[in-house]
C-alpha positions as CSV (number, residue, x, y, z in Angstrom):
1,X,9.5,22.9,11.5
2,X,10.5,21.3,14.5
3,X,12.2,17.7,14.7
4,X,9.4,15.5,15.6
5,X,7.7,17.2,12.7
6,X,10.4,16.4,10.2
7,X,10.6,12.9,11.5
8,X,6.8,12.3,10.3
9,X,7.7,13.7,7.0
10,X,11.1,11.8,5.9
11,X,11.4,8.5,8.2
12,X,15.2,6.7,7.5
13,X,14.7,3.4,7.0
14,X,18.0,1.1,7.9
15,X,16.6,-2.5,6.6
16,X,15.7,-4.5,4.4
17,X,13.2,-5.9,6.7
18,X,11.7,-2.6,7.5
19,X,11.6,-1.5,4.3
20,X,9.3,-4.3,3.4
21,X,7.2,-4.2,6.5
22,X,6.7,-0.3,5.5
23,X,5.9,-1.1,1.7
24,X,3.5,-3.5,3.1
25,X,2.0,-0.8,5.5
26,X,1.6,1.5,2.6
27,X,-0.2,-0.9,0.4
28,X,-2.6,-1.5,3.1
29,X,-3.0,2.6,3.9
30,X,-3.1,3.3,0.0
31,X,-6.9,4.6,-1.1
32,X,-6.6,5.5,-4.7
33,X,-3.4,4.8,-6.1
34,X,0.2,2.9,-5.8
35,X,3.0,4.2,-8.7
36,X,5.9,1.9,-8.8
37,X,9.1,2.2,-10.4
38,X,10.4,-1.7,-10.5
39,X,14.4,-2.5,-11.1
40,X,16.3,-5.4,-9.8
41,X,17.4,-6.5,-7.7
42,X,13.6,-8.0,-6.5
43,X,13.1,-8.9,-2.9
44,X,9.9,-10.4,-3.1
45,X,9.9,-13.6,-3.6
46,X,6.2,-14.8,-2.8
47,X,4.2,-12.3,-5.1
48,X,2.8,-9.1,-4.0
49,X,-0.7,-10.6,-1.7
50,X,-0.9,-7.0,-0.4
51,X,-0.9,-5.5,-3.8
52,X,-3.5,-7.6,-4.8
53,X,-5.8,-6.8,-1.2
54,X,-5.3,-3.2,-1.9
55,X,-6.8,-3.5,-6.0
56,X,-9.6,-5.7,-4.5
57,X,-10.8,-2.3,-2.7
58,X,-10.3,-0.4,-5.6
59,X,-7.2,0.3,-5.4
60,X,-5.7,1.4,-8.8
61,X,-1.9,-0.1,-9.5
62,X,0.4,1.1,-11.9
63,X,4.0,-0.3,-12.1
64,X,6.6,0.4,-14.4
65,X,9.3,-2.4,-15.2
66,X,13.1,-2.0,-15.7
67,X,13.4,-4.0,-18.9
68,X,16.1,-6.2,-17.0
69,X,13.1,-6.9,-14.0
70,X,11.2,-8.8,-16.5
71,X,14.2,-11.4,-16.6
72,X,14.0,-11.7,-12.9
73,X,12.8,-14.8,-11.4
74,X,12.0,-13.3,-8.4
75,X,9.1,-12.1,-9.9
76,X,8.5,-13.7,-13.7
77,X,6.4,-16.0,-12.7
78,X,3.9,-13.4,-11.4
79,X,4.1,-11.0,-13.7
80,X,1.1,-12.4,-15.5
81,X,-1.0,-13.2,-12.9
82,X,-0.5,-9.3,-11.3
83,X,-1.7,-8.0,-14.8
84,X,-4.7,-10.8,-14.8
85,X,-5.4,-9.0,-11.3
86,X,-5.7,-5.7,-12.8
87,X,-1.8,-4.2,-12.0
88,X,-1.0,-2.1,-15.0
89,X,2.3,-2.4,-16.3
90,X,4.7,-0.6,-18.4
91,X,8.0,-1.5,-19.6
92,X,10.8,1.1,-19.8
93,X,13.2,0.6,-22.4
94,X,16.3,1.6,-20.5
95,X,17.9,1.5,-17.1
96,X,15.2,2.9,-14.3
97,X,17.2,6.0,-11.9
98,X,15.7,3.8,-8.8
99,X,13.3,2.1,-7.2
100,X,10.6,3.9,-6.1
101,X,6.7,3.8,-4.6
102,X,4.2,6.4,-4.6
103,X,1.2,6.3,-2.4
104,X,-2.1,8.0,-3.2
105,X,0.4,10.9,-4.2
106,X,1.3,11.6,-0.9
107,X,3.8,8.7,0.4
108,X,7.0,7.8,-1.6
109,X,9.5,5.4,-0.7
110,X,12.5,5.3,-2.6
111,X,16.4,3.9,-1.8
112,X,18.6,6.3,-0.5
113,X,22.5,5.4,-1.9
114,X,25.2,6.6,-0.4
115,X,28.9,5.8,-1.1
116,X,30.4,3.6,1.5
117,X,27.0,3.2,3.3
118,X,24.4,0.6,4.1
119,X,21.7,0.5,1.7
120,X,19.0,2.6,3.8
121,X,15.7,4.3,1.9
122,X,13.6,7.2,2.5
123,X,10.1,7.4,3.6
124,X,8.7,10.7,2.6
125,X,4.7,12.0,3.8
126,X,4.4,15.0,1.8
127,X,2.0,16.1,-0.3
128,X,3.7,18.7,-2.4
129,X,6.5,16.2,-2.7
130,X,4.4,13.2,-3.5
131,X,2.6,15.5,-6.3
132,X,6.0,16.0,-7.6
133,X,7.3,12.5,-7.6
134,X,4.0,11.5,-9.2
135,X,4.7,13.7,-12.4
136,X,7.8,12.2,-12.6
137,X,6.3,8.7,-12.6
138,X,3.7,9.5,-15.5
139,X,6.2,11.2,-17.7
140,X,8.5,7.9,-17.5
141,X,4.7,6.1,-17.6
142,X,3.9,8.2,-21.4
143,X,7.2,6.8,-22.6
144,X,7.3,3.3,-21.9
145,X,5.6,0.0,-23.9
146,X,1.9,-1.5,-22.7
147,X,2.9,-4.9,-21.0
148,X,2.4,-8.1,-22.1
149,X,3.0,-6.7,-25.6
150,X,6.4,-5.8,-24.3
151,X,7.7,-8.2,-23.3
152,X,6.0,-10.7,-25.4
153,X,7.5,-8.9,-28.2
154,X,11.1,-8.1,-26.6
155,X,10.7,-4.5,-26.7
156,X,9.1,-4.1,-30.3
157,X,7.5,-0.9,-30.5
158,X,5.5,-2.0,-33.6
159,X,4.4,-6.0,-33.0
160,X,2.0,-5.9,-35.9
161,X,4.9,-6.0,-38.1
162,X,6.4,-8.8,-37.0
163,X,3.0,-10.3,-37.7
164,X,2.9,-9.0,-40.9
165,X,6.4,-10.0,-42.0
166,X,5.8,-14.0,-40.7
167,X,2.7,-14.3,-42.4
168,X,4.3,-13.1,-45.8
């Protein structure tokens, strides 16, 4: 593999502003699918208008929510409008390993920590990779609670109890 090669499979990202731009990007290149793994702290702070261009063209988004991301007010306020809009969320009881974003199975950005360092992330374009991460991201997706339910519920795994016991 020669270097230029490698470069167009894992890109370095030093920013926080070019990590955004990219995420944007990928939104807008995404065809079938965008897998999120979402943990504070939350950058956004005007909603996710790209998200919701790439779902208008079919786009199918799946998010998974740190349990403390729910608290956020970064993004609380959308949370219901991006379900409304057709994201699908799921909310992980427990502390997420990272952010992460997976492209059409094929384009994941995640942080890359180091000890000492700047926070930089990774761009990888890789199928085989992307495949991987992807399997990852519906194993955590099987064990984690339908949103609004969720959160409406605090984490309840069984809300019709609750019902039950109140109208007793």
């Amino acid at each position: 593999v020669c270097s230029s090669d490698l470069e167009e499979l894992v890109q370095v990202l030093r920013n926080p502003r070019a990590v955004a731009e990219r995420f944007s990007r990928l939104q807008l290149e995404a065809e079938r699918s965008m897998e999120v793994f979402v943990k504070p702290p939350i950058f956004v702070r005007t909603g996710n208008p790209t998200q919701t261009k790439a779902m208008r063209r079919g786009v199918r988004a799946r998010a998974i929510y740190d349990k403390q991301a729910l608290e956020d007010p970064a993004i609380k306020p959308f949370l219901k409008g991006w379900v409304s809009e057709g994201e699908e969320m799921r909310v992980y009881d427990g502390s997420l390993p990272h952010k992460m974003v997976i492209i059409d199975s094929r384009a994941v950005l995640l942080p890359l920590t180091m000890p000492g360092d700047q926070p930089r992330s990774v761009l990888i374009r890789n199928a085989e990779l992307g495949k991987t991460f992807s399997l990852a991201f519906q194993h955590i997706w099987e064990r984690s609670a339908p949103f609004p339910s969720a959160a409406l519920h605090k984490g309840s795994r069984k809300p019709s109890r609750r019902k039950n016991r109140s109208s007793q």
